[in-house]
Every structure is written in structure tokens, then in C-alpha cells.
C-alpha positions in Angstrom: -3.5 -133.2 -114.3 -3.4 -130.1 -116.6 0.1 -129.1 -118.3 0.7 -126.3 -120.7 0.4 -122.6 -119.9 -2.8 -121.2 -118.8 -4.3 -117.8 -117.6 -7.1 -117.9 -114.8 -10.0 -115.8 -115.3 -11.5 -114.7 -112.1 -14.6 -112.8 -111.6 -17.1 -111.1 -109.0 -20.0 -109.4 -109.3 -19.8 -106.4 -107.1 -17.1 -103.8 -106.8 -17.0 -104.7 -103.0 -15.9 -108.0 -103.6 -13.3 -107.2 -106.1 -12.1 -104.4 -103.4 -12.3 -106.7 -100.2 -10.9 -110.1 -102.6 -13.7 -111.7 -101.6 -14.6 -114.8 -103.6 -11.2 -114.1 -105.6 -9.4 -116.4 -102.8 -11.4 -119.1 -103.2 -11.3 -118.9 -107.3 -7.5 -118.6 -106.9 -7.3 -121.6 -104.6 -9.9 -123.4 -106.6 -7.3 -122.9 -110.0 -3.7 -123.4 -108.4 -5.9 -126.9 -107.0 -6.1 -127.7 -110.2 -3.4 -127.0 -112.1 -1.2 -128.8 -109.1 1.4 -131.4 -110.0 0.8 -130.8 -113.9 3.3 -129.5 -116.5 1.9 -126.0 -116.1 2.4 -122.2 -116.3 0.6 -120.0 -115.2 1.4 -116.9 -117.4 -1.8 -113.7 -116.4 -4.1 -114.0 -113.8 -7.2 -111.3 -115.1 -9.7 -110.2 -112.4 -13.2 -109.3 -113.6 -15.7 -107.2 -111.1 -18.9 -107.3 -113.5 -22.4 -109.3 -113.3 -22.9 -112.5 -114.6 -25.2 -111.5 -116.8 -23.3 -108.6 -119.2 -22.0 -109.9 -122.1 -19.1 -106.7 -122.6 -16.7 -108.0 -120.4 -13.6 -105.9 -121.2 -11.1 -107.9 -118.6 -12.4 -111.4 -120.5 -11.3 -110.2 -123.6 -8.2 -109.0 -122.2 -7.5 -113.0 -120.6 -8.7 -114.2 -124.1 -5.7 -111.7 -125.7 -3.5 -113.4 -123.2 -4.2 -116.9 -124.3 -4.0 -116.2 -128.2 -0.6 -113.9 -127.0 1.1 -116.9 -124.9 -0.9 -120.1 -126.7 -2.7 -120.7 -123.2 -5.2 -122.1 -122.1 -8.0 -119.7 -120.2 -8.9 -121.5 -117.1 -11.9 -120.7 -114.5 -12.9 -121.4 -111.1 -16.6 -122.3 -112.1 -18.5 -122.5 -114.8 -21.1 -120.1 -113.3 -18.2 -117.0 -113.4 -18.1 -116.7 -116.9 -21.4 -117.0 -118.2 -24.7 -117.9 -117.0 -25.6 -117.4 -120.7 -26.0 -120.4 -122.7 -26.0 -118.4 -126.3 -22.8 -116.2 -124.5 -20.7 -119.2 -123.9 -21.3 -121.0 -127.1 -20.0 -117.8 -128.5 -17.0 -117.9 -126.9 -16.0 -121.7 -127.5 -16.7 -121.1 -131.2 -14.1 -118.3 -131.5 -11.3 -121.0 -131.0 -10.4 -120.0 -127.5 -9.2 -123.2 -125.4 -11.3 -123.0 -121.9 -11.0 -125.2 -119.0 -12.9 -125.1 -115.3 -11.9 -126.1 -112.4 -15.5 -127.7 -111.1 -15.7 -130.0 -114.5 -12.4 -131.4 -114.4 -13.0 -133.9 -116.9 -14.9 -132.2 -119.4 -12.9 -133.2 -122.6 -11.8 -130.9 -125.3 -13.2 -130.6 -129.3 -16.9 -131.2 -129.8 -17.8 -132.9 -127.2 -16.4 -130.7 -124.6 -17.9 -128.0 -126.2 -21.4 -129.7 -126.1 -21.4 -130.4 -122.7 -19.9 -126.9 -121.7 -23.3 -125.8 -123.4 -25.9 -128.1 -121.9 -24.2 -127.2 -118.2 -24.3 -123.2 -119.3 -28.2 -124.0 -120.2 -28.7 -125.3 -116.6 -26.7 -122.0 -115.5 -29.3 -120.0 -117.1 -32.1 -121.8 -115.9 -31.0 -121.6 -112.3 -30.5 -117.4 -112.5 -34.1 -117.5 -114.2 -35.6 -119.0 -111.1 -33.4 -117.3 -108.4 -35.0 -114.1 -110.1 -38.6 -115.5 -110.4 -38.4 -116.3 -106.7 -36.8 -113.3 -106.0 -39.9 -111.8 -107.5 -42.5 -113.8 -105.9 -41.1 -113.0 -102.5 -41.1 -109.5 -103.0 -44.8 -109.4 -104.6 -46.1 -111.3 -101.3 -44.1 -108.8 -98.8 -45.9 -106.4 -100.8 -49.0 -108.1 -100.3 -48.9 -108.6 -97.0 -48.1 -104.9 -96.4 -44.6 -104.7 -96.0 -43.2 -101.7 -97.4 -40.1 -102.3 -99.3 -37.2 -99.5 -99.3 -36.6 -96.8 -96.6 -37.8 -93.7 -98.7 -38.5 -92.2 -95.4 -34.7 -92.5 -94.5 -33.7 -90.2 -97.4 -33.0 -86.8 -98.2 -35.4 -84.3 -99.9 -32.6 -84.1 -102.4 -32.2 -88.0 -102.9 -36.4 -88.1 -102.9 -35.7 -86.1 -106.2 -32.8 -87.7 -107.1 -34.6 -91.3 -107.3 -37.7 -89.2 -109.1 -36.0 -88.0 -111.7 -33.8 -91.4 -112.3 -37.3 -92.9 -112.0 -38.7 -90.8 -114.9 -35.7 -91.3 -117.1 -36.4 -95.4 -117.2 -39.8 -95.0 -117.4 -39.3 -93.1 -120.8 -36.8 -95.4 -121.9 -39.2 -98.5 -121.6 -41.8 -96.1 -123.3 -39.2 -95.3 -126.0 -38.8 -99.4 -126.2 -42.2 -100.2 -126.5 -42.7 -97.2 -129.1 -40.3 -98.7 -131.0 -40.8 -102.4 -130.9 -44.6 -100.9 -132.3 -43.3 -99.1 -135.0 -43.3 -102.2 -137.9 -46.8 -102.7 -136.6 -48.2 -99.2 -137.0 -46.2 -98.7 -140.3 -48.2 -101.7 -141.9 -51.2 -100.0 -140.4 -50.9 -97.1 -141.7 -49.7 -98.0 -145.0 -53.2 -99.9 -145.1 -55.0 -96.7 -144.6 -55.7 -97.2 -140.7 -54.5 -93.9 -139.8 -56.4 -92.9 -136.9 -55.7 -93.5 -133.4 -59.0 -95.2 -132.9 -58.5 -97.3 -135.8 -55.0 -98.3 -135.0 -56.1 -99.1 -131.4 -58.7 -101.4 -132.9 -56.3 -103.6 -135.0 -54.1 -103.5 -132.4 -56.5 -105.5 -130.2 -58.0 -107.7 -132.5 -54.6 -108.7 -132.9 -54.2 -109.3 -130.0 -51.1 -106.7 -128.8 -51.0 -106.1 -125.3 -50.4 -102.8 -123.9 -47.2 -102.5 -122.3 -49.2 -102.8 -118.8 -51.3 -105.8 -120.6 -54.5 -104.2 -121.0 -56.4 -103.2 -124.2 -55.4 -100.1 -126.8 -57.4 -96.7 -126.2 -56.8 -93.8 -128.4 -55.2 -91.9 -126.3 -52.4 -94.4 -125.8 -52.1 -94.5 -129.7 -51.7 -90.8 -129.7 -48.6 -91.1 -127.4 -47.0 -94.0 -129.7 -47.1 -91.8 -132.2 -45.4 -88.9 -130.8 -42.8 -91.1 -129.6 -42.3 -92.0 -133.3 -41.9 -89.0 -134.4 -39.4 -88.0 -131.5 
């Protein structure tokens, strides 16, 4: 039976849930469940509309402010709502802040809570990282079979070039990336005296550096690199 003061932390993932409240009713129920028949207070209730996988959650710091404000405890319907992160959540117990959930009632507070808070975050994690994986395989075998994914024929001309130029934009973001994950790489290179693009494309596949499509370095691929390093 909890007893203190507490502030709930709910969270959704979509801006339709938090709008239509649902999946907040059953959090809510799930937390006023537990804190039945204890000593409690229940001093902020903080709703959060943001995935499960950011880690800038501006309404959790606001619950966390709560707790140091009123010495409460933050308390949450599941585990899975604030952090399918293991790294994220160990984070969080290490700044001091007091967290209890609702679906591991007898997790115990001080080192050992906070160990198995971690192990079941881990588990968290892993189950997102196969949702996705399937997710992907699915997709990949619709694809394969011929199933066209999307309804580009259902748009406008105007949201055809909408969706192109948003498309172009990430592409030369994960160019950007790429260029500059490279950049240590082609630096040493360089330094070395490998300053063509033939030359750097040939170290670059003797060492065994993919392409960001997973093929093998031409010069012409060096060439654009560079130009994105000098950008």
C-alpha cells in the first residue's frame, strides 16, 4: 500500500490519444488502483503526448519539478510509458528522483530497485527493437510480393511535390550524416598524403568502410564527401 505524496506521470504517443484521452483512462485508473487505501496524496497529475522513444520530454521534467517541489514520489502506470530506453531510465533514477510503477508493485526502493528497474527497461528496449524489425520484415515481403505501399495516386500534384521535396531534404541530411561521420577518416587520410579521390576510395575499401548503401567506394562518391566537407 503506497503512502506519501505522489504525482502520476501519464503518457501517449500520439496527439489523438492525448485529445480523445485514450489510454490516459486506463493509466489514471491503473494509479488511483494503486495508491488506494495508502496514506497518500496525490499533489500533480502531468500528461505527456510524445513517443516512447524521445528522450526531451518537457512535461516529464515538469512532473520531476513537481516531486523535488512537493517531496513526492513520481508514480507511472507502466514501465513501458516512460522509457523504453534502458540508458534513458538509468539516467533518470540516478538524478535522485523517487519513481514508482503501478505494473511492479513490489519493486523495492535504493539499489536494488534501481537494478531491477534497469534489467526490466533492457527488456523494454529489446521488445521495441523487434516490433520494428518485424515491422520491417513485413513491409519488405509486401514489397516483394508486389504490394504497393502508400496511396501516392490518392494525392494531390501539390502534396506529390510536397512529399518530394520533404523527401530530398532527408536524403541530404543522411548525406550530411554520413559526410560527417567520414570526416576523422578522410582527415587521417589526407594528412597521410592520400589526397585523391581514387586513393581515398581505395583505403577506404581496404578498410573495409561501407558505403552508405553498402557497396564499395568509387571516386566519384569521394568527390561528393568532400564537397559535403567543405559545405
Amino acid at each position: 500500500m503506497a503512502a506519501g505524496r505522489f504525482v502520476s506521470y501519464l503518457r501517449v504517443s500520439t496527439d489523438r490519444q492525448g485529445k480523445s484521452g485514450l489510454g490516459l483512462d486506463a493509466q489514471r485508473e491503473a494509479v488511483a488502483n494503486y495508491l488506494n487505501g495508502g496514506q497518500w496524496e496525490l499533489v500533480a497529475e502531468v500528461v505527456e503526448v510524445e513517443s516512447g522513444r524521445r528522450h526531451d520530454r518537457p512535461q516529464l521534467e515538469a512532473a520531476l519539478s513537481a516531486c523535488r517541489l512537493h517531496r513526492a514520489t513520481l508514480v507511472v502506470a507502466k514501465l513501458d510509458r516512460l522509457a523504453r530506453n534502458a540508458k534513458f531510465l538509468l539516467q533518470l533514477i540516478d538524478s535522485g528522483a523517487d519513481v514508482v510503477f503501478c505494473d511492479l508493485p513490489h519493486v523495492p526502493s535504493g539499489p536494488t530497485g534501481r537494478f531491477l528497474l534497469t534489467q526490466m527497461a533492457a527488456v523494454a528496449e529489446l521488445e521495441a527493437g523487434l516490433i520494428s524489425q518485424r515491422t520491417k520484415a513485413a513491409l519488405s515481403a509486401a514489397k516483394a510480393r508486389g504490394v504497393k505501399l502508400g496511396s501516392p495516386g490518392n494525392l494531390t500534384a501539390e502534396g506529390r511535390a510536397r512529399g518530394a521535396v520533404v523527401g530530398r531534404l532527408i536524403a541530404v541530411k543522411a548525406a550530411n550524416g554520413r559526410a560527417a561521420d567520414l570526416s576523422r577518416t578522410v582527415g587521417q587520410l589526407q594528412a597521410q598524403g592520400i589526397t585523391s579521390a581514387n586513393g581515398i576510395a581505395a583505403k577506404l575499401n581496404e578498410w573495409g568502410v561501407p558505403t552508405a548503401r553498402g557497396g564499395r567506394w568509387q571516386a566519384v562518391q569521394v568527390q561528393r564527401v568532400l564537397a559535403r566537407l567543405k559545405q
